[in-house]
Structure formats: structure tokens, C-alpha cells
C-alpha positions in Angstrom: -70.5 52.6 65.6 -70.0 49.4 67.5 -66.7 47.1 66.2 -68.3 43.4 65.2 -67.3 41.0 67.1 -63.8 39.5 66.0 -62.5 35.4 66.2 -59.4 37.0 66.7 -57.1 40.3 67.4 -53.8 40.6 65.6 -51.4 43.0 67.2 -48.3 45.0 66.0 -44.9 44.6 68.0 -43.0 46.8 68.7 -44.8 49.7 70.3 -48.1 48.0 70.4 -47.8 44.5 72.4 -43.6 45.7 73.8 -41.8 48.1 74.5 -38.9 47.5 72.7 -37.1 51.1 72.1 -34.9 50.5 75.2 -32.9 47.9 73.1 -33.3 49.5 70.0 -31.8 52.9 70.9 -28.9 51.2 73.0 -28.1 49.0 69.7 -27.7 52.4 67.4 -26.1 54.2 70.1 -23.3 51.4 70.7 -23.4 52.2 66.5 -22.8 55.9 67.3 -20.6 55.5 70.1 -17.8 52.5 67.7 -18.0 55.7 65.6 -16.7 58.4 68.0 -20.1 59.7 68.0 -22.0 60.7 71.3 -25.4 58.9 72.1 -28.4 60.1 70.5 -31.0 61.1 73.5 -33.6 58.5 73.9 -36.4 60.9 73.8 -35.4 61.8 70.1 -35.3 58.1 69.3 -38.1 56.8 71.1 -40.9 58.0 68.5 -39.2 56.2 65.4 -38.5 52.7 67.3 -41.7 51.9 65.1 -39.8 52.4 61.8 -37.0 50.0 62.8 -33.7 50.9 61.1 -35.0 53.1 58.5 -36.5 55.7 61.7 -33.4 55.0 64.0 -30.8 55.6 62.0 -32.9 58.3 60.1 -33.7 60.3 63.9 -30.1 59.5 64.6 -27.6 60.2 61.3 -30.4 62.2 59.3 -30.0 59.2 56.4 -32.7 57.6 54.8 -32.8 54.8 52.1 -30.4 55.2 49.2 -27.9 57.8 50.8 -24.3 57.1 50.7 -23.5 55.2 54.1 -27.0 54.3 54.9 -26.5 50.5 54.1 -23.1 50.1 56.2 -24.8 52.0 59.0 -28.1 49.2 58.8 -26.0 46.6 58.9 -24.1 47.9 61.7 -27.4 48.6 63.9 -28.7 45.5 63.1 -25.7 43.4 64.1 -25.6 45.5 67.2 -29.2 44.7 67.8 -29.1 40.7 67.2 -26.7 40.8 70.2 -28.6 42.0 72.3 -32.2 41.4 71.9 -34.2 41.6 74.7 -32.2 43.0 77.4 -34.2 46.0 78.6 -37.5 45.1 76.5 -40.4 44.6 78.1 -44.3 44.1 77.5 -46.5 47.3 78.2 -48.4 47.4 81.6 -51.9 45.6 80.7 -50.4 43.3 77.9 -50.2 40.2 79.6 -53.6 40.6 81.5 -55.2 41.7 78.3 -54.1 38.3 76.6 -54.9 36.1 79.5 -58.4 37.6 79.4 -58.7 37.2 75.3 -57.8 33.4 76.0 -60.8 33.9 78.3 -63.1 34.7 75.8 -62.1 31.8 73.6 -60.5 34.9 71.1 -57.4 34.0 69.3 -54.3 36.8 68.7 -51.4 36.9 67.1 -48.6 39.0 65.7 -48.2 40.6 62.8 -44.7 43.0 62.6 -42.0 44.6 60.1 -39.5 43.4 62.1 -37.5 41.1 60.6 -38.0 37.1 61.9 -34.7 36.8 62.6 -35.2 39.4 65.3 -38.8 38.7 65.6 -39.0 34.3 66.2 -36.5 34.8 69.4 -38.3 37.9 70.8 -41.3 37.0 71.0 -39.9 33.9 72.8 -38.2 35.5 75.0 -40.4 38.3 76.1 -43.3 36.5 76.8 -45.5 36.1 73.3 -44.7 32.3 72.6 -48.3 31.5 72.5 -49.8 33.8 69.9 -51.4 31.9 67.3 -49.5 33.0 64.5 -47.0 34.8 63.9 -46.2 37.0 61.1 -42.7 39.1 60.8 -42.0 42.0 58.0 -40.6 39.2 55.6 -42.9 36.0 56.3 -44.5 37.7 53.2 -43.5 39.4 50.0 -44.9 42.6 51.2 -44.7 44.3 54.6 -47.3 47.0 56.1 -48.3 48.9 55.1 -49.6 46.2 52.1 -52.4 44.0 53.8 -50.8 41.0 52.7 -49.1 40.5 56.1 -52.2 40.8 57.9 -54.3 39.0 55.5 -51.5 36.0 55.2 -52.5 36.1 59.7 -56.1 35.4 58.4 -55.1 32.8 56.5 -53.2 31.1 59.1 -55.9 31.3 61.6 -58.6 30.3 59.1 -60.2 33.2 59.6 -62.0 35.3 57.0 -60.2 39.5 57.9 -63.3 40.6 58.4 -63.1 38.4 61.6 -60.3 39.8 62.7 -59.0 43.1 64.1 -55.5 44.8 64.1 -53.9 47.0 67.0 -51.1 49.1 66.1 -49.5 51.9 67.3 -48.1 53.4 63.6 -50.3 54.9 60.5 -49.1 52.3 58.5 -50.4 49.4 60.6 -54.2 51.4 60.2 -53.6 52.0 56.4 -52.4 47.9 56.7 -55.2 46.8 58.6 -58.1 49.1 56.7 -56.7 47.9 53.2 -56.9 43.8 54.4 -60.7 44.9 55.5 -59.8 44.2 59.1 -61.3 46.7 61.9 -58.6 48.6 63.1 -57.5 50.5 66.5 -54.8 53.0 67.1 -52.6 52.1 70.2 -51.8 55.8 71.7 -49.6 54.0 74.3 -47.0 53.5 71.6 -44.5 54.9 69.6 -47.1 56.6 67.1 -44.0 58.5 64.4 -44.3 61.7 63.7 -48.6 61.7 63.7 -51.2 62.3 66.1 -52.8 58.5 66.2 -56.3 60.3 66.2 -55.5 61.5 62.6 -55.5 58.5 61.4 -59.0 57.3 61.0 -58.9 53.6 62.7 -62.5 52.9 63.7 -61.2 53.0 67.5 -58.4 54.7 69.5 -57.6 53.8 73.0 -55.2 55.1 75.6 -54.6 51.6 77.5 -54.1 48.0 75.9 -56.8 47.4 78.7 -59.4 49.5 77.1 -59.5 47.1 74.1 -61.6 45.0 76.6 -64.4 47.6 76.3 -64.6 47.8 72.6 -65.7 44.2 72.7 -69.6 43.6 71.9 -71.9 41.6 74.5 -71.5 38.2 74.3 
């Protein structure tokens, strides 16, 4: 069936509008390597750039949440990571054209991420993102995704019912985030996508290019 016709497109960050794993994986390697530890290949830590420190240093020193080490280890890659923000990040081929023709349209967009806005505010400056609409980072909120209160605190900010809006994401969660906030909701298969196949996950449309998202957009 044919998406409505949104006011506005939200977007996930990291893996969605940029591709941020370059900086990501060299911050937890430089971790690794203080340690005496070799670098983790890229390939293995590519697919969890997503899940921010919990899926790096998870793909990386097999710890998750609670384990002895795992806080020392976060704060570590994180500090790592503040230093050196935006480096090697960049937006994904078709981001910038795809905004410049939403602007076109008269649609709005913004952001709406886990990341942190410490890490979020001066990325999103520096990468090219500073004139989303909003702006919504994994602790603008008391929840992050996949609750809809992130995505349904965007709405608010754009004083737009969610039903006028859509989210893009390239993770279940964001699809779980956007479906629970009653937003329409499209898998990014250019991303990082975890450990699942993004057409598992039941978002009303999948697309291979952020250029595609163009043709999921009724006659005006």
C-alpha cells in the first residue's frame, strides 16, 4: 500500500543519514590498541556501529552490560571517541541531494538518534546536518529507541501530529521505535542493519538507496 504523504521525515544517524563507523571503530581500536591488544577488523565492527558502545565493545571484547570491565571499557571508548569525532565520517552518497530535494518539496526532517548529544550536537554540525529541524539525541528524552518517545518528542517539536511524519532507520529498533510512535516507517538497507536481515523487520517500506525514498512519496 501507498505511505500517506508525510509533513516531515525523521531520520536515524548513524548508519542511516552518515556513515560514521570509520570513527567509531578507530576510537575502540585506539581502546584495544592503550591495552596491548591488536585492532579489531573493521568488517567485524562495522555491523554494530548502530548499537554505539554497547555493539562495539560487545563485537570487540565479547562484554555486554553488567560484566566486570564493561563500564571502564565505555568510558574509555567514549573518551576516545569525543576526541575525535568526525574525522573519517561522512554522509552516505545521496544524503545531501535527498535533503536538498525534501527542502524542495516544502517537507521538513530531522534527527532522531541514541547517540548521546554530547557526541550528537557537534556532529551533526560538523558533518553537514545543521539545518535539520529538530534534533533529537538518545538522552533529549527519558527513553531512547526503541521507546517512541524520542520520535514522538520530534513530533512534538515540529508540531506535527506522528502520523505526519515518517522514520528512516537502518536498525530494528528504530522500526519497532517508529511503529510504536504510529509513524510510517522504512528500513535503510544501505546501513549498518545488526545482526538482522532489514526485510525481517516489517517497516511498511525498504529501500536500497537514500535516493529511493524519493519514490515512496505520493503525487502531489
Amino acid at each position: 500500500m501507498p505511505l500517506p504523504m508525510p509533513r516531515a521525515i525523521l531520520f536515524d544517524l548513524d548508519g542511516t543519514l552518515a556513515d560514521t563507523a570509520p570513527d567509531l571503530a578507530g576510537a575502540l581500536n585506539r581502546l584495544r590498541n592503550e591495552r596491548g591488544l591488536s585492532s579489531t577488523p573493521y568488517a567485524q565492527l562495522r555491523p554494530h556501529t548502530s548499537a554505539g558502545a554497547r555493539g562495539m565493545i560487545g563485537a570487540a571484547f565479547g562484554l555486554k552490560p553488567g560484566d566486570a570491565d564493561y563500564e571502564e571499557l565505555r568510558v574509555g571508548f567514549l573518551a576516545h571517541y569525543a576526541a575525535a569525532l568526525a574525522v573519517d565520517s561522512t554522509l552516505f552518497d545521496g544524503i545531501p541531494a535527498l535533503l536538498k530535494a525534501l527542502r524542495q518539496r516544502q517537507l521538513g526532517w530531522g534527527v532522531v538518534t541514541n547517540k548521546a548529544a554530547v557526541f550528537t550536537d557537534p556532529l551533526v554540525a560538523q558533518i553537514g546536518l545543521a539545518d535539520a529541524d529538530c534534533v533529537i539525541s538518545g538522552d533529549t528524552t527519558a527513553h531512547s529507541k526503541p521507546h517512541p518517545e524520542p520520535l514522538l518528542e520530534a513530533a512534538r517539536r515540529l508540531n506535527l501530529q506522528p502520523q505526519e511524519c515518517w522514520y528512516v532507520g537502518d536498525d530494528l529498533r528504530d522500526i519497532q521505535a517508529g511503529r510504536a510512535a504510529g509513524m510510517a516507517t522504512v528500513a535503510a538497507a544501505w546501513g549498518y542493519c545488526g545482526d538482522s536481515a532489514p526485510d525481517s523487520w516489517e517497516a511498511d517500506a525498504l529501500i536500497d538507496t537514500p535516493l529511493q525514498l524519493l519514490t515512496l512519496l505520493p503525487q502531489q
